[in-house]
N, C-alpha and C positions, 0 to 999 in steps of 0.2 A: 474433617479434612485436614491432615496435614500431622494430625495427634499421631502417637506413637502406642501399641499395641503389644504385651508381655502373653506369648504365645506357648502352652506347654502343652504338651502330649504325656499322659501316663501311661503304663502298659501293667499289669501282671507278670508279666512273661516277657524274657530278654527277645526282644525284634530285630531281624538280619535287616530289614532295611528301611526306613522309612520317607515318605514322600508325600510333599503337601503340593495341591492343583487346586487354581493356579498360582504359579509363583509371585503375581503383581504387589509389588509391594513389602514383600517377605526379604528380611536379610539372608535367609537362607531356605533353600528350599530340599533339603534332607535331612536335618536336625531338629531333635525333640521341643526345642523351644527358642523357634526364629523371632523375632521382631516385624509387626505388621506398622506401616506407614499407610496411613488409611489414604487412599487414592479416590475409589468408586466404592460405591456399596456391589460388593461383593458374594457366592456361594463359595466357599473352600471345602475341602474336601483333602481329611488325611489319612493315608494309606499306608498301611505296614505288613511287611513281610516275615511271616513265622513258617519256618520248614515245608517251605515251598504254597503255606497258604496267604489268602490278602484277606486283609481285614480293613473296613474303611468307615469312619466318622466323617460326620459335616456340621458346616456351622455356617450362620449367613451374619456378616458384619456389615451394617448400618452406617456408610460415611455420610453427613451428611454436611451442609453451605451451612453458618451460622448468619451469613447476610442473605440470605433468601427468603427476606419477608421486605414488608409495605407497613409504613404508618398509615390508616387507613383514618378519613376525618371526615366528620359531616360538615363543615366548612374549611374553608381555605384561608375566605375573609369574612367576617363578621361583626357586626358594630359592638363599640363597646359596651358591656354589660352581658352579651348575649353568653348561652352554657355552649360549648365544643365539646364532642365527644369524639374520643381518640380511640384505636383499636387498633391490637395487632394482626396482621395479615399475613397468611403463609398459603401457598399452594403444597408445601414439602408433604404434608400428611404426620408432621411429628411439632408433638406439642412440646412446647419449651416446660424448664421444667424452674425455669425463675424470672420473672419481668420486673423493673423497675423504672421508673417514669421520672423526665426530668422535665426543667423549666427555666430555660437562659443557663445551664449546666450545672444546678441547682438539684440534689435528690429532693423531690416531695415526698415525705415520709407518711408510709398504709398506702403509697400510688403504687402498689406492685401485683396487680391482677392483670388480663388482658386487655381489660379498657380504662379509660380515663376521663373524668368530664374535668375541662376546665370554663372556667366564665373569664372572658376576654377583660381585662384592666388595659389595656396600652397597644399603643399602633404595633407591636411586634413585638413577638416572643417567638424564643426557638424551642421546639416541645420534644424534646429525647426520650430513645427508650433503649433499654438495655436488654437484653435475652440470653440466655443459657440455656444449653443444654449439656448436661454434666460439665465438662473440664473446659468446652466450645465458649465463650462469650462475643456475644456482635451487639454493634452499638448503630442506629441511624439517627436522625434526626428532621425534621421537618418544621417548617415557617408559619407561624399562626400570624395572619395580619388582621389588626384591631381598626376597622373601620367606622366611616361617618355617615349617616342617612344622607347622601345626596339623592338631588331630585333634576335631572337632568330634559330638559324641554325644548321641543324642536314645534316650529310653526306648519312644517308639514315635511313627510320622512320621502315622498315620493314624486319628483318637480321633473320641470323642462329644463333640459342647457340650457343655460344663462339664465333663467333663474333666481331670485334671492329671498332667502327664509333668514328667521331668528331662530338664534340658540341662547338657550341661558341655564344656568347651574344654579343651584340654591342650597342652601344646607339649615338647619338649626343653629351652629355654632358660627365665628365669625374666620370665614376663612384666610390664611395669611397670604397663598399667592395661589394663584391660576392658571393653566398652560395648556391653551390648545393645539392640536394635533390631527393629522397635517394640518399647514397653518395659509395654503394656498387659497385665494376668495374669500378669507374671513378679513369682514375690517378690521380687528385688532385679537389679537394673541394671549393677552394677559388681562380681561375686563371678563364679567356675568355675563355679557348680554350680547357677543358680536352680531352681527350680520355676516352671512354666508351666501357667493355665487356661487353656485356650482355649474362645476363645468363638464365631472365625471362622477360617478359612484363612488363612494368611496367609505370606509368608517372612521368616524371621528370620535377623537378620545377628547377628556380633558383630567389634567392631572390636577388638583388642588393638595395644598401642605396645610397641615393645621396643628399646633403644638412641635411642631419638628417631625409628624409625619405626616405619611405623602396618599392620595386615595385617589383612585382611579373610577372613572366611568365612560360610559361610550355609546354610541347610538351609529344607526346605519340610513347613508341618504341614497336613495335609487335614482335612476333617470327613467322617467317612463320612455315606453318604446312605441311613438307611433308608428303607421304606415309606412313601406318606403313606397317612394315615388320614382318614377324610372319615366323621362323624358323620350318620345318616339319621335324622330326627327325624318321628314320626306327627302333631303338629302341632305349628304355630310361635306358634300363640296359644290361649289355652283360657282357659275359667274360673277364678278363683283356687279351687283344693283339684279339680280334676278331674286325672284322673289321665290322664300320658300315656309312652309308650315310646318308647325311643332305644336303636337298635344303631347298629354299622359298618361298614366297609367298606375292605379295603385296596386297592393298587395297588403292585405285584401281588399277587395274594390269595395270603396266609400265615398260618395257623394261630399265633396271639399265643402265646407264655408265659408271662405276666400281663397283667392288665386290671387300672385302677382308675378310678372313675368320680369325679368331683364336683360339690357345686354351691355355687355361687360360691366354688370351689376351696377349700373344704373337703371333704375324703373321704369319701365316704359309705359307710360302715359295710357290709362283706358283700357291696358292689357290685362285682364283682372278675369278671365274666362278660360275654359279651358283649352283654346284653340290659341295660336301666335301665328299672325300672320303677316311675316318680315321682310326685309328683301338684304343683301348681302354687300352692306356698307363698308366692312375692313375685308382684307386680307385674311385676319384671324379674329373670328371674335369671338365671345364664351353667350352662352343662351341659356339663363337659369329660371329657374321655376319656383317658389316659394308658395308653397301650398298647406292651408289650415283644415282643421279636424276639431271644432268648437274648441273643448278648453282645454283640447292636449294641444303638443308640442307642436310648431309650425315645423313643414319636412320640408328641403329643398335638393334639388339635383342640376347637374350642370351638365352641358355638351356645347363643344366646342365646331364652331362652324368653319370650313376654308374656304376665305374668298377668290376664286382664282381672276388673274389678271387676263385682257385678252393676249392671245396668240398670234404673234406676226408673221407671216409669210417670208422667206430670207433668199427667196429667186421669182423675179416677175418675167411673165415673158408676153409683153402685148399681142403677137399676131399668134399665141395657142390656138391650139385648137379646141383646149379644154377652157370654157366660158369663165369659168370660176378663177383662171388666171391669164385674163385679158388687163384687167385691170387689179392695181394695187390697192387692198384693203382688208378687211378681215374676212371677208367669205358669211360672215353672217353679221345681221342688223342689231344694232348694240342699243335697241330700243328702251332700255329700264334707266342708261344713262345721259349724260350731259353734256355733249363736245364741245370742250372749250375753244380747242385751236388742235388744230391737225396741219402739218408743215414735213415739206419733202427740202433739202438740200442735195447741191451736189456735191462732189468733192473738192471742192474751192470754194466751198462756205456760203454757193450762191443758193437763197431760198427760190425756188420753182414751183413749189404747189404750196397751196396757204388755202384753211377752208374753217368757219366757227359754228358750225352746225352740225348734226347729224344726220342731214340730209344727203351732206357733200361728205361726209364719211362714211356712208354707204356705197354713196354712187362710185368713190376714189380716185383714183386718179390713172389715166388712162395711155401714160405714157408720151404725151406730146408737149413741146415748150415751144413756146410762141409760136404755134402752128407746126411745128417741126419737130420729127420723130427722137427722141432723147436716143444718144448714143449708151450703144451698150458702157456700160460700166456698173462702178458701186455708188450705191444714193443710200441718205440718211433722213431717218425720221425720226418725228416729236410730236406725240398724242399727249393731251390733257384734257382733261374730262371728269366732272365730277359727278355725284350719285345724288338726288333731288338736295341740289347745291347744299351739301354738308359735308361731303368727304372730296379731295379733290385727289387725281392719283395724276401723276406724272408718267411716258412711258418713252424711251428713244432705243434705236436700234439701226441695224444697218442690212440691204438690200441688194442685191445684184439682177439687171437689166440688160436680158439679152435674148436676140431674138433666132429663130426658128433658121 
C-alpha cells in the first residue's frame, strides 16, 4: 500500500488508442506506461485500439497492509525461567517473505522464522518482530512479563454482607511491597494477611514488587443470595393504639430458623414468630422483620405503619337531631387508649368541662355549664392521652356551638 508501480504496455503493432480500466491509482489512464500507487488490490485491464479492432490484457495487483498481523504468544505472563513461544499471525492469506525477531530492540540473531521460543530471565521484556514482504516492511512489538509463583488464599470466596474472611498472599521470594485493591473493608492495605468485610461482590486484586518489578493477582468474593422476604401487613394506617398484625412471606417459601421483629428497629421483646401482633404507638413508625435460613444470610424487610390521630368534630349542635352530634366528642370509643385529661374552654380562657378518664371522653360533653345551656359561640379544646402509658400525644383545637 502506498508503493509505487512502473507500468508498460508493448504492442507489435503501432495502436490508435490505448486505455487502462480501472483508472484508480494510475497517473494516467491512456498511455503505454502510467505509474500505479497501489490503493486496493485491484483486476486491470488494458485495452487498445488497432483499425477499428480492441484488443485487451489483464493483470491483478496484490496491495496489500504490512501491519496486518498479531504477535501471537502462549503467554502474556510467566515466571521466570519458564520457555514463551512467539508466532506470527496474519489473516491477509500472504506470507511474508522475511521475519526477524527482537528483544528490548535488540536483533536476536537465526530468530528470523515465524516463531520464536524465548525462556523468560526478567520481569519485562519487549519481544519485536519485523516483516517484509518485498520492498513493504512493518514492525510491531509486544510485552513479555516475567512473573513470580504467588499463591493467593481466601478463607471463604462466597459470605454474607457483613461478613469477615482472611486474605493472604505468599510467594517463594521475599517480597518488597504489597497493595491491595479495592482497599474498602480490609483492615490494612499493605500487610500478607488483612481481614476483609464485605459489604458487596467484588474482585480483589493484590499488586506485590519484587526486584523493581511489580506481579499481580486476584481472586473473586460473591455474596450469597438468600430468600427475599416481603412483609404482609393487615393495615397501612390505623388509629393511634389500635391494634394491628404483620406476618411474611418468602420467595421461595422456606420454613425460617429464627425470626426477630421490631419497631423502629428496636427488638421487640418475645416477637421471634412469624406472626406481630402490635398496636399503633407513633404517628409513624417503621415495622421490620429480620429473618434466618440456617447458615445463609439473615433477610430483613421494613414497612412503615401510619398512626393517625383522632378526628375532632369543628360544629357541635346539642338539640340535633342527629344523635351522634348532641354531644361533643369523637363519635367513636377510643378504647385501645389512655385519657389523660380532656378540658373544654371558652373564649375568655374560662375552663367549663374537665374530665381524666375514658369514660367521660366517650360520654363528652353535653353542652350545659352550671346547669345552663352554653351560648352559642367558639369553644376550645385539649385532649391528652397516652397509649398503654408509653407514648403520650397532646391534641387542641377549636369548635363552634350552635343551636337548631
Amino acid at each position: 500500500a502506498g508503493d509505487e508501480l512502473q507500468l508498460f504496455l508493448e504492442t507489435d503493432v503501432a495502436v490508435d488508442e490505448i486505455q487502462w480500466i480501472p483508472d484508480l491509482g494510475l497517473s494516467c489512464n491512456d498511455c503505454p506506461d502510467p505509474i500505479l500507487t497501489g490503493i486496493v488490490s485491484q483486476l486491470y485491464t488494458a485495452q487498445v485500439e488497432v483499425d477499428e479492432c480492441s484488443f485487451r490484457t489483464m493483470f491483478y495487483v496484490d496491495v496489500i497492509d504490512p501491519d496486518n498481523f498479531e504477535i501471537g504468544h502462549s503467554h502474556a505472563v510467566a515466571p521466570v525461567g519458564t520457555e514463551v513461544r512467539y508466532r506470527f499471525e496474519s489473516d491477509s492469506g500472504v506470507e511474508p517473505n522475511g521475519y526477524q525477531w527482537y528483544v528490548d530492540g535488540d536483533i536476536i540473531p537465526g530468530a528470523d522464522t515465524s516463531e520464536f521460543l524465548r525462556i523468560v530471565t526478567s520481569c519485562a521484556e519487549e519481544i519485536g518482530l519485523e516483516v517484509r514482504y518485498g520492498s513493504c516492511v512493518a514492525f510491531k512489538t509486544i510485552e513479555l512479563k516475567g512473573g513470580i509463583d504467588l499463591e493467593l488464599n481466601v478463607t471463604d470466596t462466597t459470605v454474607c454482607p457483613g461478613s469477615t474472611i482472611g486474605l493472604s498472599v505468599m510467594s517463594l521470594v521475599d517480597l518488597d511491597n504489597i497493595t491491595w485493591n479495592p482497599t474498602a473493608g480490609l483492615s490494612c492495605t499493605d500487610c500478607s494477611n488483612p481481614s476483609l468485610t464485605v459489604d458487596s461482590g467484588d474482585r480483589y486484586f493484590v499488586t506485590v514488587s519484587w526486584e523493581e518489578c511489580e506481579y499481580t493477582a486476584s481472586l473473586n468474593v460473591s455474596l450469597l443470595e438468600p430468600p427475599s422476604v416481603t412483609i404482609i401487613d393487615s393495615h397501612a394506617s390505623v388509629p393511634i393504639g389500635d391494634s394491628v398484625f404483620y406476618t411474611f412471606e418468602t420467595q421461595p417459601l422456606l420454613t425460617p430458623t429464627y425470626v426477630q421483629w421490631y419497631i423502629n428497629d428496636i427488638p421487640v421483646s418475645g416477637a421471634n414468630t412469624e406472626i406481630l401482633n402490635t398496636r399503633a404507638f407513633y404517628e409513624d413508625q417503621e415495622i421490620s422483620v429480620e429473618v434466618f435460613f440456617g447458615d445463609a444470610c439473615p433477610v430483613r424487610d421494613n414497612i412503615s405503619l401510619e398512626g393517625r390521630l383522632p378526628e375532632w368534630p369543628n360544629v357541635f349542635v346539642p338539640n340535633s337531631d342527629n344523635d351522634l352530634n348532641q354531644v361533643f366528642t369523637l363519635g367513636w370509643e377510643m378504647a385501645q387508649i389512655n385519657v389523660e385529661r380532656f378540658e373544654i374552654f371558652n373564649r375568655w380562657g374560662q375552663r367549663i368541662f374537665y374530665c381524666n378518664n375514658n369514660s367521660c371522653l366517650n360520654a363528652g360533653w353535653n353542652g350545659i355549664i352550671d346547669g345552663q345551656k352554653a351560648p352559642e359561640d367558639v369553644y376550645f379544646y385539649i385532649v391528652q392521652f397516652n397509649v398503654d402509658d408509653e407514648v403520650s400525644y397532646k391534641q387542641n383545637g377549636q369548635f363552634t356551638l350552635f343551636y337548631k
